[in-house]
PDB file as gemmi writes it, atoms N, CA and C in Angstrom:
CRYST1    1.000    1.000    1.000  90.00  90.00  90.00 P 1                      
ATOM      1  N   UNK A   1      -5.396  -3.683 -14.903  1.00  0.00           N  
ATOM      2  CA  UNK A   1      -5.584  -3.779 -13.476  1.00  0.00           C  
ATOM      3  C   UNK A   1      -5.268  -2.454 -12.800  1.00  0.00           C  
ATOM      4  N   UNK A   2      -4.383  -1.386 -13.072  1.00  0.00           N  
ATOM      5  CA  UNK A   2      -3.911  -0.590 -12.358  1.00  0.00           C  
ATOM      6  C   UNK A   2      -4.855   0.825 -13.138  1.00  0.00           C  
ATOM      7  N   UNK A   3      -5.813   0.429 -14.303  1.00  0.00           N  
ATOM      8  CA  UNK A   3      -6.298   1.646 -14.073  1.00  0.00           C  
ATOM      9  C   UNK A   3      -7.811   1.263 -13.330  1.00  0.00           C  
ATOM     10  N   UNK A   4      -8.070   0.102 -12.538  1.00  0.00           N  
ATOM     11  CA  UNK A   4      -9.259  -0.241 -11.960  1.00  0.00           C  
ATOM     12  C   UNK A   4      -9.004   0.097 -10.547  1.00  0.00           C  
ATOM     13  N   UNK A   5      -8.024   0.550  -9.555  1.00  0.00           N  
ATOM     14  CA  UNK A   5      -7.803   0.773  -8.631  1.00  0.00           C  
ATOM     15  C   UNK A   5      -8.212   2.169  -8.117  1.00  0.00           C  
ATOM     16  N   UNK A   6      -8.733   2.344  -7.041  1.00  0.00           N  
ATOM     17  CA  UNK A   6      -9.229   3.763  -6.627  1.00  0.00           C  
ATOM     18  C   UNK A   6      -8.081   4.686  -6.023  1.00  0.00           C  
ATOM     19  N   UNK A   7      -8.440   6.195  -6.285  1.00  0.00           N  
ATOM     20  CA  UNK A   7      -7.222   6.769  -5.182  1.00  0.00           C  
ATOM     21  C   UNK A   7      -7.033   5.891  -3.831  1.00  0.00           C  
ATOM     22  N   UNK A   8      -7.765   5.838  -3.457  1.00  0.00           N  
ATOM     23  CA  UNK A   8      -7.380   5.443  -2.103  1.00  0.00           C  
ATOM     24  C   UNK A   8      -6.548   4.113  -1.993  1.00  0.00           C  
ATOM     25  N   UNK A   9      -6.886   3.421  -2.736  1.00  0.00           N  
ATOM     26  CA  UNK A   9      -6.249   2.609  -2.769  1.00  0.00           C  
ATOM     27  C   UNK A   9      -4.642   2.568  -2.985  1.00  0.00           C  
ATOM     28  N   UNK A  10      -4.239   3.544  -4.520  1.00  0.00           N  
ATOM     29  CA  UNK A  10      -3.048   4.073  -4.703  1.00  0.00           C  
ATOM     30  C   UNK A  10      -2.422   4.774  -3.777  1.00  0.00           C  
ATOM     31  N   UNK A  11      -3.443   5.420  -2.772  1.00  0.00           N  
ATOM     32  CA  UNK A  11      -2.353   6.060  -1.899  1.00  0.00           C  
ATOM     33  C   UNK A  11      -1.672   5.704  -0.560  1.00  0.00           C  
ATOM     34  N   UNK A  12      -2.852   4.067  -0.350  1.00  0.00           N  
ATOM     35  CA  UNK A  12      -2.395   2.990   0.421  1.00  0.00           C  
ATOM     36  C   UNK A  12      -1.164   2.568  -0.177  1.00  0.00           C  
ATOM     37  N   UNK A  13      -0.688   1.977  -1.325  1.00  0.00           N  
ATOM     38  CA  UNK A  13       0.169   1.493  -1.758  1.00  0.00           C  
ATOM     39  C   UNK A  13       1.163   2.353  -1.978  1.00  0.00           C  
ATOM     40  N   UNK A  14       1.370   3.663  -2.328  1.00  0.00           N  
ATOM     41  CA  UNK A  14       2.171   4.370  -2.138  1.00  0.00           C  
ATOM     42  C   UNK A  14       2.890   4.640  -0.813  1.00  0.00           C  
ATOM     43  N   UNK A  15       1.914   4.530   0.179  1.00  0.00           N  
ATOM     44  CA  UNK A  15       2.213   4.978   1.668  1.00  0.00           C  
ATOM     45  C   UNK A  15       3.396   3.309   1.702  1.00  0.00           C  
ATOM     46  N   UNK A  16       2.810   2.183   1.648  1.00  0.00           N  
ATOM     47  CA  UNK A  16       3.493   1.306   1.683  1.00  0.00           C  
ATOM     48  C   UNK A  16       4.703   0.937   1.440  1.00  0.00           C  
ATOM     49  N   UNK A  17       5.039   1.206  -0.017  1.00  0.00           N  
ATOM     50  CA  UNK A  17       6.018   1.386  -0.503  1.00  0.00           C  
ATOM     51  C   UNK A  17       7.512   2.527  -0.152  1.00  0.00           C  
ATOM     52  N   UNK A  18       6.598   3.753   0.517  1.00  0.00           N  
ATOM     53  CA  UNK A  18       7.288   4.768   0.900  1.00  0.00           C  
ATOM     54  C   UNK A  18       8.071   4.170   2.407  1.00  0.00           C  
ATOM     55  N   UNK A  19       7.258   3.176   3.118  1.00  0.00           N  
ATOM     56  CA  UNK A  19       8.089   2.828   4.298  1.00  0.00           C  
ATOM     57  C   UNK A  19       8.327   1.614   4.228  1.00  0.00           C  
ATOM     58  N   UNK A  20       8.559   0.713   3.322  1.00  0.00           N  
ATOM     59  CA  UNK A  20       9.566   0.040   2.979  1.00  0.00           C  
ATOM     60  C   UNK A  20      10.930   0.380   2.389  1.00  0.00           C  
ATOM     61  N   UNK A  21      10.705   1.190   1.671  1.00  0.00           N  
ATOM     62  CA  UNK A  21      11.799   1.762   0.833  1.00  0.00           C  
ATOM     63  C   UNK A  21      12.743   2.486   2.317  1.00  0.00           C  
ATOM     64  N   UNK A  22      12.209   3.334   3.177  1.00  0.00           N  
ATOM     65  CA  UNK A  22      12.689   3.524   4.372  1.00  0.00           C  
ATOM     66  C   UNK A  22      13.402   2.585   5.102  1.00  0.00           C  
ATOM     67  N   UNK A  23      12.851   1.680   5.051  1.00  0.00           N  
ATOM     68  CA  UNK A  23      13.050   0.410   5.839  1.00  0.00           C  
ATOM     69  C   UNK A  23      14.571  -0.439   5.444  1.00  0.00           C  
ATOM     70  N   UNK A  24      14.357  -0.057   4.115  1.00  0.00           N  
ATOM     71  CA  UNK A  24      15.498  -0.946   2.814  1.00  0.00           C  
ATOM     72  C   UNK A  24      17.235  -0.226   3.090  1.00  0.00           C  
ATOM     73  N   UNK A  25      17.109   0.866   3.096  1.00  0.00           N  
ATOM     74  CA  UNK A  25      17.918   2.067   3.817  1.00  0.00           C  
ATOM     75  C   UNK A  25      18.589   1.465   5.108  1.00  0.00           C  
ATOM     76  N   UNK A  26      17.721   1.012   5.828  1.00  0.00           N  
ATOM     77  CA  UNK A  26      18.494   0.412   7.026  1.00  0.00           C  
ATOM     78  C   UNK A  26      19.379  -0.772   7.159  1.00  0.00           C  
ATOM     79  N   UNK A  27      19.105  -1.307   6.385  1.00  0.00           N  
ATOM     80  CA  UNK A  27      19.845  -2.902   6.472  1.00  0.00           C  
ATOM     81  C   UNK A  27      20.462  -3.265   4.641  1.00  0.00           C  
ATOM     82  N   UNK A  28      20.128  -1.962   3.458  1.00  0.00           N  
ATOM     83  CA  UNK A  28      20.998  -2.677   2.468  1.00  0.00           C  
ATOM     84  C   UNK A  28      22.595  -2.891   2.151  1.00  0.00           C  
ATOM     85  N   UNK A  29      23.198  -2.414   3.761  1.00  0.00           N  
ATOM     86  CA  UNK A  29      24.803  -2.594   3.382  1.00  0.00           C  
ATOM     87  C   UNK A  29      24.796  -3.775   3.617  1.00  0.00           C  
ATOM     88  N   UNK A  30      24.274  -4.059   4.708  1.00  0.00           N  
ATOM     89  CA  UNK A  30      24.537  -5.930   4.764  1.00  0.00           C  
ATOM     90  C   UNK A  30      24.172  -7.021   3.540  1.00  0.00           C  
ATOM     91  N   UNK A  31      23.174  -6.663   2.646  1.00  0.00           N  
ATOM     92  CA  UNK A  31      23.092  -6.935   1.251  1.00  0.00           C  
ATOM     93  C   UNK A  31      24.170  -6.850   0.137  1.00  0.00           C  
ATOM     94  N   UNK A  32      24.751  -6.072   0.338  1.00  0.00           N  
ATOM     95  CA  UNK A  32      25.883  -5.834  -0.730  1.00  0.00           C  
ATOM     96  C   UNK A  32      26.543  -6.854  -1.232  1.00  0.00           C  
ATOM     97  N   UNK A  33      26.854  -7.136  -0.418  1.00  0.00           N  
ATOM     98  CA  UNK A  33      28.382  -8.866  -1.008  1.00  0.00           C  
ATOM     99  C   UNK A  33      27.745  -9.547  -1.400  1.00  0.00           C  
ATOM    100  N   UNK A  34      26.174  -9.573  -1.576  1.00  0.00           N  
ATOM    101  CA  UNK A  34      25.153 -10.733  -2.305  1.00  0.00           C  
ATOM    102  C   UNK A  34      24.841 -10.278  -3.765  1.00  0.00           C  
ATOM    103  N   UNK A  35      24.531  -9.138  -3.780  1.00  0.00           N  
ATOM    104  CA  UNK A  35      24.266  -8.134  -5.070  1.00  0.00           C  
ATOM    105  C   UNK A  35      25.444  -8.486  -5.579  1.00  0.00           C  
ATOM    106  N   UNK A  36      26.612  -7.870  -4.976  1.00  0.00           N  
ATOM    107  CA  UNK A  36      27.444  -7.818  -6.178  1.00  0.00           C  
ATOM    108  C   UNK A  36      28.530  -8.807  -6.478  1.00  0.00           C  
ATOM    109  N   UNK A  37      28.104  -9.801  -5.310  1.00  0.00           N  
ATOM    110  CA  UNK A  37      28.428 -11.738  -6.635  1.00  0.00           C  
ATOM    111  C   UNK A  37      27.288 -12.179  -7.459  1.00  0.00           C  
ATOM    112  N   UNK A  38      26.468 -11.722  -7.535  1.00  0.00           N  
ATOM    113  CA  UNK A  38      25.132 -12.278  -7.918  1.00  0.00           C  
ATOM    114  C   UNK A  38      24.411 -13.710  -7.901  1.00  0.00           C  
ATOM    115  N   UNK A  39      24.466 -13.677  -6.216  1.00  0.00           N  
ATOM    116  CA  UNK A  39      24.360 -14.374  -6.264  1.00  0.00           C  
ATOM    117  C   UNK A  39      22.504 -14.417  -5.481  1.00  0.00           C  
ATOM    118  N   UNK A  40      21.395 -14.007  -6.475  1.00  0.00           N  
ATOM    119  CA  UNK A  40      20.403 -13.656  -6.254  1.00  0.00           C  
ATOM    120  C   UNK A  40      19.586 -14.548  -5.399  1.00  0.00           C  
ATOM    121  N   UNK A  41      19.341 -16.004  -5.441  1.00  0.00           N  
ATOM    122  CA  UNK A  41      18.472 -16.464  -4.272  1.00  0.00           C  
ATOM    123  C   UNK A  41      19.245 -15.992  -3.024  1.00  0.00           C  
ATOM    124  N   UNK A  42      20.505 -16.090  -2.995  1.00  0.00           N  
ATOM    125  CA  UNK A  42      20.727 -15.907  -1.103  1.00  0.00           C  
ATOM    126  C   UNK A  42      20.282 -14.063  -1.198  1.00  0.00           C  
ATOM    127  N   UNK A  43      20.086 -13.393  -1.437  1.00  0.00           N  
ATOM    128  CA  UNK A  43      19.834 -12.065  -1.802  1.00  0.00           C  
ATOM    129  C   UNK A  43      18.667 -11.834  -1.690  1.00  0.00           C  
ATOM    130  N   UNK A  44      18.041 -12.745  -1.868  1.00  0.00           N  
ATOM    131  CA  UNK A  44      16.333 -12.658  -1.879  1.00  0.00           C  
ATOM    132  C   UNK A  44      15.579 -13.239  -0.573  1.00  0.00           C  
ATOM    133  N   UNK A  45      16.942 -14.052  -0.009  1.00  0.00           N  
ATOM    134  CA  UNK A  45      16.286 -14.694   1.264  1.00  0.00           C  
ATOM    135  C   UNK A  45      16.457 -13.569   2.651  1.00  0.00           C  
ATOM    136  N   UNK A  46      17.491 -13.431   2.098  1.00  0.00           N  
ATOM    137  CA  UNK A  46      18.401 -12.287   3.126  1.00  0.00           C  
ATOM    138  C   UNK A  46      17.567 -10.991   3.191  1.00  0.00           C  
ATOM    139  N   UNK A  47      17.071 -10.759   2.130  1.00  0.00           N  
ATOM    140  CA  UNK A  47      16.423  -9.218   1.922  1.00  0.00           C  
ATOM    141  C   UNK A  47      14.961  -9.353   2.286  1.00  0.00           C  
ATOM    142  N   UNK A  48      14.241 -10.762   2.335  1.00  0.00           N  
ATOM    143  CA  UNK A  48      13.016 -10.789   3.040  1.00  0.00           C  
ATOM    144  C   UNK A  48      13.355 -11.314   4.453  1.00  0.00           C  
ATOM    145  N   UNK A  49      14.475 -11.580   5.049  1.00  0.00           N  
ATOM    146  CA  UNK A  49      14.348 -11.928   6.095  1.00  0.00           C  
ATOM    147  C   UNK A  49      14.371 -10.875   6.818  1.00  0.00           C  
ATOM    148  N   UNK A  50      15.756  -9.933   6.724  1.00  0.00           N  
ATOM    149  CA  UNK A  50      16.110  -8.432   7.366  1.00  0.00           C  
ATOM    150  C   UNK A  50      14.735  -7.303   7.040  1.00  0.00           C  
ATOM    151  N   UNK A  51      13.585  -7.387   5.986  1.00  0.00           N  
ATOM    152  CA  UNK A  51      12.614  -6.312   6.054  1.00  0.00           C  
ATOM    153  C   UNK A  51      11.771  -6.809   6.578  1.00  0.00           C  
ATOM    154  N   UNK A  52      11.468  -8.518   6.947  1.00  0.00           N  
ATOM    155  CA  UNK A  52      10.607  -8.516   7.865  1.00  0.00           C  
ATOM    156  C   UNK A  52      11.224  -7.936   9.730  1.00  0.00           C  
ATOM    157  N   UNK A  53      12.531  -8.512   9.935  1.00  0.00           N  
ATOM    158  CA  UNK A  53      13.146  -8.435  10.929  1.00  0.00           C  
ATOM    159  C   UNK A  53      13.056  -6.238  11.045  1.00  0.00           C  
ATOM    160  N   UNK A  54      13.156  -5.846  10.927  1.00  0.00           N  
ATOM    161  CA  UNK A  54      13.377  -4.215  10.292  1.00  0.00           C  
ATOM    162  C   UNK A  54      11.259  -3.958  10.616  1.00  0.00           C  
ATOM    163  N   UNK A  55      10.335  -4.411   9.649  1.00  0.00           N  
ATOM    164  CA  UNK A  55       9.414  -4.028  10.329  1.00  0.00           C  
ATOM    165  C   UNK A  55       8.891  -4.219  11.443  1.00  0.00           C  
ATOM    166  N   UNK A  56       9.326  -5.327  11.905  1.00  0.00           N  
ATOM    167  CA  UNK A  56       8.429  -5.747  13.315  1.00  0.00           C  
ATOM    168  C   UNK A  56       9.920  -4.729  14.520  1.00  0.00           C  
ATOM    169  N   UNK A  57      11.014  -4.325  14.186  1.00  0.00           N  
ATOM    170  CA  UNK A  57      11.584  -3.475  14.614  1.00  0.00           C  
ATOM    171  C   UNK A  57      10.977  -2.118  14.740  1.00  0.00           C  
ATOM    172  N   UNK A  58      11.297  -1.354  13.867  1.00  0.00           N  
ATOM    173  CA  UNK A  58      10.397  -0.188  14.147  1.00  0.00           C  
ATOM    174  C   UNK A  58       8.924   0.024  13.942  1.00  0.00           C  
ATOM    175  N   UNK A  59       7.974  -0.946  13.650  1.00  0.00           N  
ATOM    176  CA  UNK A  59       6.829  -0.553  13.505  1.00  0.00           C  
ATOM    177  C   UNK A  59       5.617  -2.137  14.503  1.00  0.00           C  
ATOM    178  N   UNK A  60       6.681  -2.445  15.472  1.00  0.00           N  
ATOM    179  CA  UNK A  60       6.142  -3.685  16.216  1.00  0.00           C  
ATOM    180  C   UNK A  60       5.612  -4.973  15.329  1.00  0.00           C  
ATOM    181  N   UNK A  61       5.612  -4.802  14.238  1.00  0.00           N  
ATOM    182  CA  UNK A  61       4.628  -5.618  13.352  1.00  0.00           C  
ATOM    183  C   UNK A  61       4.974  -5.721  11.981  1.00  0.00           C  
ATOM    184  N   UNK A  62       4.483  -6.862  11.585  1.00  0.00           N  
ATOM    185  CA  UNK A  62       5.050  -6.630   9.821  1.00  0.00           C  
ATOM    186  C   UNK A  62       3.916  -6.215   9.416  1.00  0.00           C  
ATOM    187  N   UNK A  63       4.388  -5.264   8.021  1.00  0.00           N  
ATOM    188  CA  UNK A  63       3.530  -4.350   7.317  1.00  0.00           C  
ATOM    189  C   UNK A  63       3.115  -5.588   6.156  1.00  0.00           C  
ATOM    190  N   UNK A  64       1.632  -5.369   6.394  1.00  0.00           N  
ATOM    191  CA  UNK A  64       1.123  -6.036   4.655  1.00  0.00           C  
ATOM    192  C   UNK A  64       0.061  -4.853   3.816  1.00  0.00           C  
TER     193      UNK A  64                                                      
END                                                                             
């Protein structure tokens, strides 16, 4: 699958990834005490709730 994808496409998904990862920066201290009990579903709820909350913050909108 990933060698059927066009540049452009890769560099959509790169761009994507590059401002999430930005995004992740902002809100992963509040993550911490979940990571490191492991206690992974609340971690997973928490971490899609705060990057949706985080995009529609700085970018008005969630990114897809």
């Amino acid at each position: 699958m990933i060698g059927n994808i066009t540049d452009e496409q890769a560099r959509h998904m790169l761009e994507l990834l590059t401002k999430k990862s930005i995004l992740v920066k902002n809100f992963s201290d509040k993550l911490e005490k979940y990571r490191i009990s492991g206690d992974r579903e609340t971690y997973n709820k928490k971490f899609n709730e705060l990057l949706e909350k985080e995009e529609i913050k700085v970018y008005g909108k969630k990114i897809e």
